[in-house]
N, C-alpha and C positions, 0 to 999 in steps of 0.2 A: 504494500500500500504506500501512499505518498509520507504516509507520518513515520512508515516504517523506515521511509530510504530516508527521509530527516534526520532519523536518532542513527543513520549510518554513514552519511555525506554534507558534506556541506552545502548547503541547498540556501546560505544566506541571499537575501532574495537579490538581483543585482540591481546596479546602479546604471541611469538615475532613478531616486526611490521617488518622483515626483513628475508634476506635471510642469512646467514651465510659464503655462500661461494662466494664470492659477484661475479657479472661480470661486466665489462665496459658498461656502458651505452651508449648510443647515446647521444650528446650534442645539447641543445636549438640551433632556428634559430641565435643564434647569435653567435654561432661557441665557439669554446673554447679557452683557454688562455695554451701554454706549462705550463708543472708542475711543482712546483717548488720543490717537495718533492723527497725526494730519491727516488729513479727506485724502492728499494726491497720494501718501505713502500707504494706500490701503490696497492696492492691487502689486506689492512689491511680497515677490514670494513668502519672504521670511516676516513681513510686518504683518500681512490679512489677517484680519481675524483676532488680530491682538486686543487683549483689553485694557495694557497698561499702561503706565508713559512712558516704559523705558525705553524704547525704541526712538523718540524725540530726539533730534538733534536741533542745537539752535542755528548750528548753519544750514540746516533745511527750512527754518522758519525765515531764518533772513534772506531766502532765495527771491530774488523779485517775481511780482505775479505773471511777467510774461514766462519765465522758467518755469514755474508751476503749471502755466497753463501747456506748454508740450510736454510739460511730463503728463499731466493728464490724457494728452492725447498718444502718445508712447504706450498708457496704460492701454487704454480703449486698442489698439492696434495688437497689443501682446496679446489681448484675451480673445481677439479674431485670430489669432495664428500671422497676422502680418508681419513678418519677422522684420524683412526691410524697411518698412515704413516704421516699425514703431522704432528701430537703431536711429532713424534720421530724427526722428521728433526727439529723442533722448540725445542725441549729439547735440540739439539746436539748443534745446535746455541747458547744455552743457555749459558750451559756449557763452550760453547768456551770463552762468554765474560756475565760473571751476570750481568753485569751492563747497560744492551741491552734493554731501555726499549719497543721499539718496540717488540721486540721477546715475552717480559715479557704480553706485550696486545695483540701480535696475538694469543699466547700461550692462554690466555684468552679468543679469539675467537674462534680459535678449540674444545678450551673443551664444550663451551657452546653449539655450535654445536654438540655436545656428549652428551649432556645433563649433562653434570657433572657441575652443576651450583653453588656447593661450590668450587670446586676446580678454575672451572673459576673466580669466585672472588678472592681465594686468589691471580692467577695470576697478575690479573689488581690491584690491591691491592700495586704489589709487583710492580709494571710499575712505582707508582707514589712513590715509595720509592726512586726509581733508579734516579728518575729525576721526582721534583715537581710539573716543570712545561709544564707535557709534557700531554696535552688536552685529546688527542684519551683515554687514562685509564680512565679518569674520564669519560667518554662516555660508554666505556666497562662497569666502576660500574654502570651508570646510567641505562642503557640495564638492569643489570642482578637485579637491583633493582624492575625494573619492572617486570622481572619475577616473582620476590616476593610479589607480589602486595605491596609494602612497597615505597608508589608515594610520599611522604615527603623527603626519602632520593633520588628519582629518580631525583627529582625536586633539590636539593640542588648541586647534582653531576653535572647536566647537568649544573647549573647556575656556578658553578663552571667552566666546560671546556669552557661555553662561555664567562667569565671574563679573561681566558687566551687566544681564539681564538675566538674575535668575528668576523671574516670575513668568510663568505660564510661557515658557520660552520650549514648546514644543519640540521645535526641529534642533536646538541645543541639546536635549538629551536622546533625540534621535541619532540625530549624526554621532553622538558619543556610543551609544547603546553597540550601533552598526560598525561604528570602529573596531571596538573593546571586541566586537564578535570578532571580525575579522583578525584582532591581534591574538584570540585562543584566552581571552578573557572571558569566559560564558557567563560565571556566576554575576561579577560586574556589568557584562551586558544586559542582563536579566533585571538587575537594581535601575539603571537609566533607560530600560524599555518603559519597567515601569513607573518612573516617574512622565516620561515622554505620556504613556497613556493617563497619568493623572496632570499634567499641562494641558494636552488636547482638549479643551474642554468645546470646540466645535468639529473634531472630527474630520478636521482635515489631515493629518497623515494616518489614514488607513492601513500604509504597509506594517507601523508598528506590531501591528498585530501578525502578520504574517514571519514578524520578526521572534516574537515571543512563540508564537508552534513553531519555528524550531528549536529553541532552546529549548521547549518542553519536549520536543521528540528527539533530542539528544538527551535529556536525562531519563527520557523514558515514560514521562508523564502525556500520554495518548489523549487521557480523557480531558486534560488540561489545553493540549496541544490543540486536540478535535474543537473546544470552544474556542478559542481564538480564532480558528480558521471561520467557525460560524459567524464570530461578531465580526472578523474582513469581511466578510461576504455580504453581510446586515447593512 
């Protein structure tokens, strides 16, 4: 069976564990919380869905509102699949204001989206130049690290955006969870699976659960393994 060759192969699920062009999710029975993040940083992979402020950079706030308004429209274009169009409306924003680092990580997401996965690092690269401490870039490296199979620095990037954003910071203990698996860390992956599933509280990264049946079908726990594969599917 498939949980049998889990508890006998490595079957962590691959990368990328996401979608790129993201969309709003439905929020858990226990409703949602208003956003506290800016309107434009709400379709940026790693900010949707966020309820807290720590994602807030003030040099996103002090982007002038023509910048804001192509990243808006960047957004709008990423969530049709317009890979090229939405690069050029996020270059224009760029342009209006370098010091943008949201632009600088969504910038990072279209490309990787494009598969252009050096250039989307140097973007995210350049997010955490603009402003040190702004989470979502370190996320973006952590993502595009894992494309590289290179799970040492996945794992140090993400441990990184969860020391500046540990609240309800999802894909921070996903991407650590999915490292720690890949470095033969289980028991630790198992601990940031499930904090990742106690962050999700809208249910946007699904895979985690896909993440946790394997660990339970590596230690053997089937019937634990068989529920997780249920609530992916749910």
């Amino acid at each position: 069976s498939l949980l049998a060759q889990a508890g006998a192969q490595d079957t962590t699920p691959a990368w990328p564990m996401h979608d790129s062009s993201p969309q709003h999710a439905t929020p858990d029975v226990g409703g949602s919380i208003p956003l506290l993040i800016t309107p434009d940083e709400s379709c940026l992979l790693w900010t949707e869905g966020k309820t807290d402020a720590a994602t807030v950079s003030a040099a996103n706030l002090k982007a002038p509102p023509a910048a804001h308004d192509e990243y808006k429209k960047a957004c709008s274009e990423l969530k049709a699949k317009h890979y090229p169009d939405a690069e050029a409306h996020v270059r224009k924003a760029i342009d209006l204001d370098p010091a943008y680092p949201g632009a600088w990580a969504l910038l990072g997401q279209v490309l990787e989206a494009s598969q252009k996965f050096d250039d989307a690092k140097n973007a995210c690269s350049h997010a955490t130049s603009v402003d040190a401490a702004y989470s979502p870039a370190y996320l973006c490296l952590s993502d595009l690290a894992g494309q590289n199979n290179d799970w040492q620095a996945s794992l140090e990037f993400a441990y990184r955006s969860l020391s500046l954003d540990p609240i309800q910071n999802a894909y921070g203990h996903f991407y650590t969870a999915v490292a720690r698996m890949h470095l033969g860390q289980v028991s630790q992956a198992q601990e940031s699976a499930l904090d990742a599933v106690d962050a999700d509280h809208q249910h946007r990264v699904p895979q985690i659960h896909l993440l946790l049946a394997q660990i339970y079908g590596q230690q053997g726990d089937l019937k634990n393994a068989a529920e997780q594969l249920r609530t992916y599917l749910k």
